[in-house]
C-alpha positions, 0 to 999 in steps of 0.5 A, spaced: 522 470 558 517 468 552 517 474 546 509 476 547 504 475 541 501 481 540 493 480 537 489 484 534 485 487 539 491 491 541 487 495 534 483 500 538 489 503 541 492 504 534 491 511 530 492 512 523 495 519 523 502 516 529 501 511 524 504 515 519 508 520 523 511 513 524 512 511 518 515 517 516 520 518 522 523 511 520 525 514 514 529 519 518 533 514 520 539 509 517 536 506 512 533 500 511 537 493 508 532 489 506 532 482 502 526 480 499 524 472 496 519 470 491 517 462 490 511 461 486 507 455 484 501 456 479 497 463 481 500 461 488 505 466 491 510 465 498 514 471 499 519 472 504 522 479 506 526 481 511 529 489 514 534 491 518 534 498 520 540 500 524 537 503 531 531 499 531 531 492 530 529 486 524 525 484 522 522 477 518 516 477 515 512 470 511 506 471 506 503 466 503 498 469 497 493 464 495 487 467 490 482 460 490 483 461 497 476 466 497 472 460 495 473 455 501 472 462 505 479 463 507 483 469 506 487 470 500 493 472 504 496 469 510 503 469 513 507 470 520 511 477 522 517 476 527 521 482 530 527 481 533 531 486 538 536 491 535 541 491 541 542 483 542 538 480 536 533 476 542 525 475 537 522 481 541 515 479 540 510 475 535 506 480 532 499 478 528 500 477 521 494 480 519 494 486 524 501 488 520 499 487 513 492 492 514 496 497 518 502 497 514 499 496 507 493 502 508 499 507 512 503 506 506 498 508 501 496 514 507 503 517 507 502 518 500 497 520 499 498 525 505 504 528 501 500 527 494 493 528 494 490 535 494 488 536 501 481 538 499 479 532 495 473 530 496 471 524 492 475 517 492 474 512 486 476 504 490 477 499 485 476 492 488 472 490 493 477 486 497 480 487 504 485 492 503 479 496 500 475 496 506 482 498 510 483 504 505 476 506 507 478 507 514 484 510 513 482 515 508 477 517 512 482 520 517 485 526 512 479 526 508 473 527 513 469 529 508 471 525 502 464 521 499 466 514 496 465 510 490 467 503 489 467 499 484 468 491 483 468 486 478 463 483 481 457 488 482 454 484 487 461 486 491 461 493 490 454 493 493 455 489 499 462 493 500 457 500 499 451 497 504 457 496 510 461 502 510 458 510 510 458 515 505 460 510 500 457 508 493 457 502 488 458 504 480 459 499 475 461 504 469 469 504 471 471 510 467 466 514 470 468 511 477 475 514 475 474 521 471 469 523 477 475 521 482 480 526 486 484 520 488 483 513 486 486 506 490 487 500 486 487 494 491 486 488 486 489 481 483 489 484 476 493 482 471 492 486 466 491 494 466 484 496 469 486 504 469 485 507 463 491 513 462 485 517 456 480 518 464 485 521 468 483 528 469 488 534 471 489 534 479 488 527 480 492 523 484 492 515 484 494 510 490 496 503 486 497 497 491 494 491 488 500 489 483 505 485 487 508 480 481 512 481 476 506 479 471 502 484 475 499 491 472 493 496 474 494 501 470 496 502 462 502 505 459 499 512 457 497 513 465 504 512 467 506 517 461 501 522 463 503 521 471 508 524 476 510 517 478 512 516 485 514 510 490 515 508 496 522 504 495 525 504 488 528 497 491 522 493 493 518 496 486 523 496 480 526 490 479 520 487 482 513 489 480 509 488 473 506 495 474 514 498 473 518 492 471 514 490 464 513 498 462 521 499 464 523 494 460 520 495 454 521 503 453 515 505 455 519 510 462 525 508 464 527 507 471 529 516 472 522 517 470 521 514 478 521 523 482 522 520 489 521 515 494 520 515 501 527 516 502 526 523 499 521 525 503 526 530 508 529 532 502 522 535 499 522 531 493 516 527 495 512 532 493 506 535 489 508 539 485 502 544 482 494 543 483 495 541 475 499 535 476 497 527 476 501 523 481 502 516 481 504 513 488 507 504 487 505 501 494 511 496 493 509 495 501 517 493 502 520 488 509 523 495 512 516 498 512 513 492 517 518 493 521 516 501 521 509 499 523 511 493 527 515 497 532 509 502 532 504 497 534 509 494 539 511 500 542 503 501 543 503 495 546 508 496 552 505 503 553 
């Protein structure tokens, strides 16, 4: 029997709350190997990962990342997701590539920010008016209801397109002040170089870092890493990989046991705010095991 395609219309039946119950549940389990591959011509990006959890099966995933992409009015990123069975290695099901990424780049993101953000905040700065922006809007809203948003984009008529689609969310053309005002703050951009300041960060915040997935990437400075509790999802998939770690790590600036916890210290407590003072930082390296993670739990609401 052909492995189904699994589309996005199966997203009505998906829930960001099981989402996350998911993702941290697969933490619980043997942990994950993983492999990742990095080809890159001029700003272009091919990026294969690959997780293998024992009890739950494999999974490869193949993303192509290019940015001129917009321009031509086609998405930046593209790619094909395969999950393979764990009992007899069979490809259990095609599971749409762009359905995947949203749900397993904003849960990532949601589950720390559910075990570090404070649970009252109320106001939610988004830095870059992209695709992922809008699924953080969505995914916010479910553990903070009453949370208002600011976006801000470094186009301004980006910001106010994203502002006029979604509720209770504003555009701001001042970043500084976009961040100061902020409890949490979300970073989804292609950015180069640092666009958060760590001299804006206020006590109590936490910051949600998805945007830099190259070596040459940063959203933050040197000083907001210093100022930060800094959290990961997977120190395997961010350290040696990742800009916003990799170039402050090699030059002195924190050393990898700066890093507190990852997910994989989430049963043991470490994964933790520690008082209300604190500022944390969580990396969104969006590692191949939390694919599988996610594309187990939209499978698994697929046959149900």
């Amino acid at each position: 029997m052909p492995a189904p395609m699994i589309t996005p219309e199966i997203e009505p039946r998906l829930d960001w709350r099981e989402l996350i119950a998911a993702l941290e549940n697969g933490h619980r389990a043997p942990k994950a190997e993983i492999a990742d591959s990095f080809l890159y011509r001029g700003g272009d990006t091919l990026l294969s990962r690959a997780a293998w959890i024992d009890g739950m099966g494999a999974l490869v995933k193949t993303a192509t990342i290019f940015p001129g992409n917009p321009a031509q009015h086609l998405p930046s990123v593209n790619g094909g997701v395969s999950l393979f069975s764990d009992s007899d290695g069979c490809l259990e099901a095609l599971v749409d590539f762009h359905l995947v990424t949203k749900w397993k780049t904003a849960g990532d993101s949601l589950l720390a920010a559910s075990k570090l953000a404070r649970p009252n905040s109320r106001r939610i700065t988004l830095v870059g008016a992209g695709t992922v922006a809008r699924s953080m809007h969505a995914a916010y809203r479910t553990l903070f209801p009453e949370a208002r948003f600011t976006i801000w984009n470094r186009s301004a008529s980006g910001a106010e397109t994203f502002a006029r689609d979604l509720p209770d969310t504003e555009a701001e053309t001042d970043l500084e002040s976009a961040v100061r005002e902020a409890d949490i703050i979300c970073t989804a951009t292609m950015s180069t170089e640092p666009l958060i300041r760590g001299a804006w960060l206020q006590a109590g915040q936490h910051l949600d870092l998805i945007g830099a997935y190259r070596p040459d990437m940063r959203e933050v400075d040197d000083e907001a890493l210093r100022r930060a509790s800094i959290f990961v999802d997977s120190r395997e998939t961010t350290v040696e990989h990742i800009g916003e770690l990799k170039i402050p790590i090699s030059r002195g600036v924190i050393s990898a046991a700066d890093i507190v916890a990852d997910f994989y210290d989430m049963e043991s407590g470490l994964f933790t705010r520690q008082d209300d003072a604190s500022i944390t930082i969580a990396k969104n390296g969006g590692g191949a095991h939390l694919d599988l993670m996610t594309s187990r739990y939209i499978f698994d609401r697929w046959r149900d």
